[in-house]
DRENFI-51331 format. One record per residue (C-alpha): x, y, z; residue in one letter. Coordinates in steps of 0.05 Angstrom, whole numbers, plus 5000, padded with zeros to 4 digits. Example, Ala and Ser with C-alpha at 12.3 -4.5 7.8 and 13.67 -1.06 7.14 Angstrom:
2
524649105156A
527349795143S
This chain:
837
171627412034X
177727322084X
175627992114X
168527682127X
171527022159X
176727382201X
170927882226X
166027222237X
171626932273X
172327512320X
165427512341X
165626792360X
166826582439X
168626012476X
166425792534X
166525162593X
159724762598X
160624942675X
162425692662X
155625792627X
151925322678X
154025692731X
152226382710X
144826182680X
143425772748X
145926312793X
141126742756X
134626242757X
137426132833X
137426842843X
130026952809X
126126342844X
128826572912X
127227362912X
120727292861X
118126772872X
118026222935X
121826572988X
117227213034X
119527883046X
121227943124X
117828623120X
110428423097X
111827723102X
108727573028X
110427232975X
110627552897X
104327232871X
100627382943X
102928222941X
100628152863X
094327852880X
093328422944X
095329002901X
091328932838X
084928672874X
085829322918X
088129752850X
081629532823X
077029742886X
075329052899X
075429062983X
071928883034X
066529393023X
064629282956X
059728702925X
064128082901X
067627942838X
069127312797X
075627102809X
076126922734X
076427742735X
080927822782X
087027222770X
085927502693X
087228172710X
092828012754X
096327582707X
095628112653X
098028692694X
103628332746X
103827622744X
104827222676X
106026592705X
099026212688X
092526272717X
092325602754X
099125862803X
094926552809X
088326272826X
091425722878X
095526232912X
088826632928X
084526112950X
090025912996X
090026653021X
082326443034X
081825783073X
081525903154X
085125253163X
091725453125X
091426213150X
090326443219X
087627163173X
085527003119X
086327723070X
081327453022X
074127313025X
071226822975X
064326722947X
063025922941X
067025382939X
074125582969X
076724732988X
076824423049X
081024053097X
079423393061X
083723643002X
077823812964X
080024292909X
076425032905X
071225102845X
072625332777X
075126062779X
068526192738X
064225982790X
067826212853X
067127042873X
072327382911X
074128062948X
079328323001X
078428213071X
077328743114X
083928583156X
087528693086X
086029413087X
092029403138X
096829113094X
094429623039X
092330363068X
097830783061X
101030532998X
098031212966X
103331613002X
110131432986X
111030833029X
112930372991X
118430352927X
115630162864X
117929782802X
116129642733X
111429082717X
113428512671X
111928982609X
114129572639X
106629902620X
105530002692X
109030092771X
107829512825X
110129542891X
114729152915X
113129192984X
106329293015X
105429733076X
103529173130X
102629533192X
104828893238X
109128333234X
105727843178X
110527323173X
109827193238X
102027153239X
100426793178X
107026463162X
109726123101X
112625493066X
116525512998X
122025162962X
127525532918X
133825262889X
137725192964X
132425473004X
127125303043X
122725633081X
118025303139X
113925793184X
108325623230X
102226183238X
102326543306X
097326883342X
095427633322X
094827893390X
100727613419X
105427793360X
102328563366X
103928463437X
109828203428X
112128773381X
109729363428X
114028993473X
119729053432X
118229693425X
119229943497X
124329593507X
129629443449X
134728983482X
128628563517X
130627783529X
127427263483X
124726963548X
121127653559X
118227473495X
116526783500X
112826973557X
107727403503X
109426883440X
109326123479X
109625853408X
105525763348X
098325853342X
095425443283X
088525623262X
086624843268X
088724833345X
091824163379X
098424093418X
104724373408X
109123943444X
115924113452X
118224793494X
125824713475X
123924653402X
120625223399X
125725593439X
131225443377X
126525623327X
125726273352X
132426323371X
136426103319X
130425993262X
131425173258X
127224763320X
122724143316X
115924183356X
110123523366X
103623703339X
097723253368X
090623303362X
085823363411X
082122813438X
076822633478X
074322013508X
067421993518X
062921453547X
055421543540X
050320963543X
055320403547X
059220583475X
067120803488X
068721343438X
074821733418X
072522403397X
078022803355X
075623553358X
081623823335X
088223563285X
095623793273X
096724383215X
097324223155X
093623413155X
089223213101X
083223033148X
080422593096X
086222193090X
087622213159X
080721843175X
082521343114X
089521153154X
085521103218X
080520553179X
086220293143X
088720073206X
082319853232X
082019333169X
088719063169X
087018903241X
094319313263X
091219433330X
085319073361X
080119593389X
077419973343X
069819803317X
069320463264X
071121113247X
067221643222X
068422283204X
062122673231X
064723483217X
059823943204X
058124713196X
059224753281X
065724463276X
070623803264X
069923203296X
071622533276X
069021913314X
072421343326X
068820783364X
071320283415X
069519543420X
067119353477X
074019373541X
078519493490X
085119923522X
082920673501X
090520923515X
093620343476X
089420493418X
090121243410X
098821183427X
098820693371X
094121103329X
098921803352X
104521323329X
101821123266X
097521653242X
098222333231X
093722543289X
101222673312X
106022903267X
113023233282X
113223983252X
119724343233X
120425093241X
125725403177X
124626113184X
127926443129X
126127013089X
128827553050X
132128083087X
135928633048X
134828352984X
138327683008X
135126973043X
136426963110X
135426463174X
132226923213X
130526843298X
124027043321X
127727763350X
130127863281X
123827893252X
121028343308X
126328793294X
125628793216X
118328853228X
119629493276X
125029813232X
120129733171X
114430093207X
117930693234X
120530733160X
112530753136X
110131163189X
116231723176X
114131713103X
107131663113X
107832333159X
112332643104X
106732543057X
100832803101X
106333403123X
107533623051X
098833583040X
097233913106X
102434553085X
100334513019X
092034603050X
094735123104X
098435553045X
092835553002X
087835753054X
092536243068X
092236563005X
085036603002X
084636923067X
090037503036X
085337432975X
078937553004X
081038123050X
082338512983X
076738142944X
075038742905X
082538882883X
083138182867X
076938152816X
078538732788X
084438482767X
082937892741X
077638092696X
082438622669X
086938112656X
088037722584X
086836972602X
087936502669X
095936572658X
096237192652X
091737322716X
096236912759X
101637322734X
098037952739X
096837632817X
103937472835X
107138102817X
100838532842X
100338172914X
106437762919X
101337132921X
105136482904X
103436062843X
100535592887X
095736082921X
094336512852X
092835772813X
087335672870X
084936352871X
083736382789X
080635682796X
076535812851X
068235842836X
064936422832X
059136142876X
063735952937X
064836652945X
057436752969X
060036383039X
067036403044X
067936623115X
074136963130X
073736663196X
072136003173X
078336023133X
083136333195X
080335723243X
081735183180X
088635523181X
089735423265X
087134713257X
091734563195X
096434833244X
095534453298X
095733853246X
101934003218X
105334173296X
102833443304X
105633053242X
112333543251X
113333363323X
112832513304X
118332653252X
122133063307X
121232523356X
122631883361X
117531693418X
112432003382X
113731573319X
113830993373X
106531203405X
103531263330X
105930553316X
103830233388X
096630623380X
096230303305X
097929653335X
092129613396X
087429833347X
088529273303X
088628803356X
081629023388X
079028903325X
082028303300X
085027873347X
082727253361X
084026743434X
089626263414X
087225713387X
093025143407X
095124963467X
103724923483X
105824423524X
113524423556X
115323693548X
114723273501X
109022533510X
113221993508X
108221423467X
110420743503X
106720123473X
107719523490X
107819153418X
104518513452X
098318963463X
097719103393X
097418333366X
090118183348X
089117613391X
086317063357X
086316303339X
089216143268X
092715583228X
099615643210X
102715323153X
109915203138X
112214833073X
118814473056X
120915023010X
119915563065X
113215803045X
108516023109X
102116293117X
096516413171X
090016243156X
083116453198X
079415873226X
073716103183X
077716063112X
080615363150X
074515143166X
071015363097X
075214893064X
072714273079X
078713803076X
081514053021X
089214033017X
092614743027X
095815122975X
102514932956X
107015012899X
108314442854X
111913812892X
112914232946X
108814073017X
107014163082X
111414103135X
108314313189X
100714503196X
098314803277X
093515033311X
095815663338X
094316363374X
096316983343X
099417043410X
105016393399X
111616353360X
114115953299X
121515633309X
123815383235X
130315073242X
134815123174X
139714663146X
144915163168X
144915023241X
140415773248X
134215773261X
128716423250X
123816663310X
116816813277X
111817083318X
105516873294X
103017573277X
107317723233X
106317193186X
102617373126X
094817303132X
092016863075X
086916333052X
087215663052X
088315472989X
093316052973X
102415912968X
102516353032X
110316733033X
117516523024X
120216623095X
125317013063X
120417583052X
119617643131X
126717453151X
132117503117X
136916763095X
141616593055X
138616342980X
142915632994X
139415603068X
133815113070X
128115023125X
128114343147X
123214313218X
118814733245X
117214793319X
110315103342X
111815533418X
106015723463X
110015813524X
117715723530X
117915223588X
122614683608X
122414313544X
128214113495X
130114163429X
134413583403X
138413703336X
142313163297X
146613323233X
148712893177X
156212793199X
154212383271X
153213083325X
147213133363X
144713623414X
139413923466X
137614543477X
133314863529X
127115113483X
127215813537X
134515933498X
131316073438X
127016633464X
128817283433X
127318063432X
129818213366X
128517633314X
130118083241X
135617523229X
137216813229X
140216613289X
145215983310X
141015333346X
147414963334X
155215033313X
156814733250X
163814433231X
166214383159X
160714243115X
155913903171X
148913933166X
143713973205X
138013413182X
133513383237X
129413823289X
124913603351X
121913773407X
126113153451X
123012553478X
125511973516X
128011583453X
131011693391X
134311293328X
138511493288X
139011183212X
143711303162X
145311323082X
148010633081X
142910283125X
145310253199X
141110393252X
142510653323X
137210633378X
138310983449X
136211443509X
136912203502X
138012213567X
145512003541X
146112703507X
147213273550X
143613993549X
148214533519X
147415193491X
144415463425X
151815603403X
155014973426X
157314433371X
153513793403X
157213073415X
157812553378X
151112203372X
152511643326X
159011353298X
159811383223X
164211013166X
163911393100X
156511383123X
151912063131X
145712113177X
139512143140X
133312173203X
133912183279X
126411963297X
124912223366X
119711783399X
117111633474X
113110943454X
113810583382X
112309993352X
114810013281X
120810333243X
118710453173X
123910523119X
124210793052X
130010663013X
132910942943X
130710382901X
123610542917X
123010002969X
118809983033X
118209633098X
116309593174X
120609293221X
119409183296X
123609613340X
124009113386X
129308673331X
133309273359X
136909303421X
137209983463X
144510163461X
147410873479X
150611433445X
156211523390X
155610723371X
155110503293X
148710123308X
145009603280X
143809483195X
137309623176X
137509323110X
141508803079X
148109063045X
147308802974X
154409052942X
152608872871X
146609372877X
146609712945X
140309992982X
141010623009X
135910933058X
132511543037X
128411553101X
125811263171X
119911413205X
116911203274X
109911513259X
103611193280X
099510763247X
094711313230X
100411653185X
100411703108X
107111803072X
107812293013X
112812032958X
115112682921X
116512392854X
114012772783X
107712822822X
105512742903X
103211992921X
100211862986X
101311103020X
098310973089X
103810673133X
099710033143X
100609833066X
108809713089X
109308963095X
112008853155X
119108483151X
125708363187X
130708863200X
135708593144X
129508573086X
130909003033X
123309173024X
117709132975X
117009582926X
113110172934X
110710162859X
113110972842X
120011012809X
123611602813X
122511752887X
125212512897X
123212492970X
118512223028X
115212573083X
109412573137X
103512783112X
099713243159X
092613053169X
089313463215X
082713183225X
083212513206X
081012133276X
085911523309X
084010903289X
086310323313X
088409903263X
088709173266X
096408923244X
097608213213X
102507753255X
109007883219X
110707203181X
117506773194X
121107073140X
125106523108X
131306653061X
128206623000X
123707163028X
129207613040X
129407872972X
126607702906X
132607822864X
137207322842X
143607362891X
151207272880X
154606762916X
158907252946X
152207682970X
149606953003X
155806843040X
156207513069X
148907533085X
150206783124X
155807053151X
152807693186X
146407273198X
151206783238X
């Protein structure tokens, strides 16, 4: 039992997690890049694609013969080379089908093979399939010892592991994979220019890649466009990395008064389906003004997509912005690697020449082995029968005095020093051929074999022999298959300039801004549609400012922060009426404790002014052309804050203003007082404070009335003129009486018209008209309003509600009694004689 443990001990093995990571990656690694996603630089295939090649070609199914189901063919392949599932075969051979991802395609489908709208290829059991005829140039020789040869998954039978391609493949077709730390990216190029190109190479070995940029300009992608980009393409081919501009081509055509862009051709590689989606996309979200419709009109004669102008809309502005934002221009990256010597390898555009050249003079020298050996073989046979028939009589003599068929040939090798080649074809050969076996037939097969073998010798013997045989091999493929290049290479890259005012739908709308930040622009028709109705808000929030505005214009919204936010009108959010609209936040970015607290509607940035007042006394004008800005992703500073100021009111300025505070003083003066400063200057002092705070600064040119709201849910009118115009940085007048027992404090002032409605924010919105305030003396505490719990006051906006005059009661003699209805201290009576004294 202890032997058993000790010896079950000893087989046992430790090992690190990253020890036996590392070697079973390195392996997968090592698979997925040589089997599987990365081509061979000499045929320029992958795996699955030389599989698919070989076994349809194994199984006689080319160009010549009728067409097979595919379901035969991927089943056949995956049982003989390829066990990796009949979905990764079947793909991998329609791809090898479709014109628009192969500039050659090697096979020729029956039916439904895709399209370029990313329409998948039928059912394998519908679809039928055979080799091109261009593949019997990948495939011709492999009968003659060109290629090595492995054993298939099962080891029942050889594949190759390299097909004879008789030009440079990768280059032509290209290829795109992804392995564990590889990639590979390579554009198709143009048959005849890449044959070209190679004979070139040819002649002369140490050529320039400028010699052969002047064959191979770039790539040459079987759906045409623009390669933009010549120094791209000169580091792809020099190095294997470059970045090229692929555009489509388009055409503007103007026929019976309708503007059209016609795209005829688009970039490699683009879904065209999805492609005409983006371009309608942007049509609907109204991105760019301009474009009535798109259509996608392809047919059998070729693509073409449609896209129709309205009427003197800016043709170059709408296709830059649709090259910008669409992929009828898309950036394409050349990653040429390959395997090269069993390895992945970055591999210049001279590399692959080279690998390409090397690999052909290798076929070609085998090739001519293989015929040599046959040719001798034919030559020594004839030969013999030549010898054979000379002494014909001899010869039959002997073999029918012979035992059997061995014993004839051996009877024929000692007798006349035939060779066992020449005796095997002599006891083999038909009695009937003898009736017209010429001797002299046979003597001119034998010069010809000659000749023949002289031939195939003399390539082997020299090199520029080998080198004619290959350049021949390529012309011929290039008469028959070449093709005129299809894209057209442009040096320099377009630059797309667009002028991002030119792309704003242009437009009247109505712009919404609410006091907890929400906005929203609404179409005059969902405005209109309304009928009155209040906008959507959330609940107890409201409008703070609701304009008439041009898609054209700019929002300012001034924060409590002393920032305020540039909003260009088309950038904020498109809704209906009656929906919340956006937090601001969602556009431009504030700090959660920052709080909008005016808004400012811009058509033009003139010689106006913005005043600003904060809650410790400062006030402030700006120039409204200083808030103009290029770049408006942030908040920016309207005004310099000390401590833990404020601001608490925003305005476009006016000749007037007054400023109330907290604990009911008043101050009434010319702006003129307060000079202009900058957006990042601090302000003077606008109004002097004792343990007070500023609560409004009502800007006003002409005003009869100062209403008042106060904290104990009080309200009033009082005539400005019981105020006296002072100037700046004064404490002001009192606006209400200071009761000390149970002191009024003012929540709010307004100096709106007569026409105005106030909103008290409570546990629900009330609406007052400004006309039901009872008109009283400055030092009246008020009436009540009739809502406790008063949260907050505002302006309603009312945006079609007409002026109308209203007709104002004489304000009454107020007496004492009338000052307040509450039963007053003797203390509150003297002080109220003494400040009425």
């Amino acid at each position: 039992m202890e032997n058993n443990n000790n010896e079950l001990m000893n087989r046992i093995h430790e090992y690190s997690l990253e020890e036996i990571m590392g070697e079973r990656f390195a392996r997968y690694a090592k698979s997925i890049i040589q089997d599987r996603a990365i081509p061979d630089v000499r045929d320029g295939l992958k795996p699955v694609q030389r599989r698919i090649l070989y076994g349809m070609y194994h199984d006689h199914n080319t160009y010549d013969k009728p067409y097979r189901k595919c379901a035969k063919t991927v089943g056949m392949v995956m049982g003989n080379y390829h066990p990796h599932g009949d979905s990764s075969i079947y793909d991998a051979m329609i791809r090898m089908s479709q014109w628009w991802k192969q500039s050659t395609p090697y096979i020729d489908v029956h039916g439904n093979n895709g399209s370029m709208d990313g329409d998948s290829a039928a059912a394998m059991r519908y679809t039928e399939c055979r080799l091109a005829k261009i593949s019997n140039e990948l495939l011709k020789d492999i009968d003659k010892n060109t290629v090595s040869w492995a054993p298939n998954f099962d080891d029942t039978e050889l594949e190759p592991t390299v097909l004879p391609v008789k030009y440079p493949n990768l280059l032509v077709n290209g290829a795109n994979g992804i392995s564990a730390g590889y990639a590979t990216n390579i554009p198709p190029h143009n048959l005849g220019e890449v044959i070209d190109a190679t004979i070139k190479r040819l002649d002369n070995p140490n050529c320039r890649l400028e010699t052969i940029m002047d064959i191979i300009p770039g790539p040459d992608f079987p759906t045409g466009g623009i390669v933009e980009g010549k120094q791209g393409i000169i580091d792809a081919f020099k190095t294997g990395r470059g970045k090229v501009v692929v555009r489509s081509k388009v055409d503007y055509v103007k026929e019976k008064g309708k503007e059209q862009l016609i795209v005829s051709e688009i970039p490699f590689d683009v879904n065209k389906a999805m492609l005409v989606k983006r371009i309608d996309d942007i049509r609907i979200d109204k991105k760019i003004d301009g474009i009535q419709e798109v259509r996608d009109e392809s047919d059998r004669e070729g693509l073409r997509i449609a896209i129709d102008l309205k009427k003197g809309a800016n043709k170059d502005l709408v296709l830059n912005y649709l090259y910008k934002n669409s992929d009828l221009q898309i950036s394409y990256a050349y990653n040429m690697v390959a395997i090269k010597d069993k390895c992945p390898k970055e591999l210049g555009i001279l590399e692959i020449l080279d690998a390409s050249i090397e690999y052909q003079r290798e076929i070609i020298e085998k090739r001519t082995r293989f015929d040599l050996e046959a040719f001798k073989n034919d030559m020594h046979i004839a030969e013999g029968l030549i010898k054979a028939i000379s002494i014909l009589d001899e010869v039959i003599k002997l073999i029918r005095s012979s035992k059997d068929k061995g014993d004839a040939k051996d009877n024929l090798v000692k007798k006349f020093n035939f060779t066992e080649k020449q005796a095997e074809a002599i006891v083999t050969l038909q009695l009937y051929r003898l009736t017209n076996t010429d001797i002299v037939t046979l003597e001119e097969k034998v010069k010809n074999l000659q000749i023949i073998i002289n031939s195939l010798q003399a390539i082997l013997d020299d090199p520029e022999k080998l080198k004619d045989v290959m350049k021949t091999e390529l012309k011929k493929i290039k008469t028959e298959y070449a093709v005129p290049r299809r894209t057209v290479i442009k040096d320099e890259i377009t630059e797309i300039k667009i002028d991002t005012t030119d792309l704003i739908v242009k437009e009247d709308v109505m712009v919404v801004v609410t006091h907890e930040g929400y906005v929203k622009q609404v179409s005059i028709r969902s405005y209109s549609s309304a009928q009155n109705e209040e906008t959507g808000v959330k609940d107890l929030d409201y409008p703070i400012g609701i304009y008439e505005m041009n898609t054209m214009d700019t929002l300012l919204l001034f924060t409590n922060m002393g920032n305020y936010l540039y909003v260009p009108v088309h950038i904020i959010p498109d809704m209906k009426w009656k929906e919340l609209g956006k937090h601001i936040s969602n556009i431009i970015k504030i700090n959660p404790d920052e709080k909008i607290i005016a808004s400012i509607p811009v058509k033009d940035f003139d010689d106006r002014q913005v005043a600003l007042f904060t809650k410790n006394g400062a006030g402030k004008t700006t120039a409204l052309s200083e808030f103009k800005v290029a770049r408006y992703s942030k908040p920016m500073m309207a005004m310099k804050l000390k401590g833990n100021d404020q601001v608490v009111s925003v305005g476009l300025n006016k000749k007037y203003v007054f400023i109330s505070t907290v604990h009911g003083y008043g101050l009434w003066f010319n702006m003129s007082d307060i000079p202009l400063s900058g957006t990042h200057s601090g302000g003077v002092k606008a109004i002097s404070l004792k343990n007070d705070e500023v609560v409004d600064a009502n800007l006003f040119d002409e005003a009869e009335y100062l209403t008042v709201i106060t904290d104990k849910a009080t309200y009033k009118r009082t005539k400005l003129s019981n105020f006296e115009i002072a100037t700046r940085a004064h404490r002001g007048l009192q606006l209400v009486r200071d009761v000390k027992t149970n002191p009024y404090y003012i929540m709010h002032t307004y100096t709106e018209s007569n026409r105005a409605e106030i909103g008290i924010v409570s546990d629900k919105i009330d609406y007052i008209k400004i006309t039901e305030a009872p008109i009283m003396d400055r030092y009246s505490t008020g009436s009540s309003i009739g809502i406790s719990n008063i949260i907050d006051t505002f302006i309603k906006y009312d945006m079609n509600k007409k002026e109308e005059k209203v007709v104002e009661e004489e304000p009454k003699e107020v007496s004492l009694s009338d000052v307040d209805e509450r039963i007053m201290t003797i203390d509150d009576f003297l002080d109220d004689v003494e400040k009425w004294e």
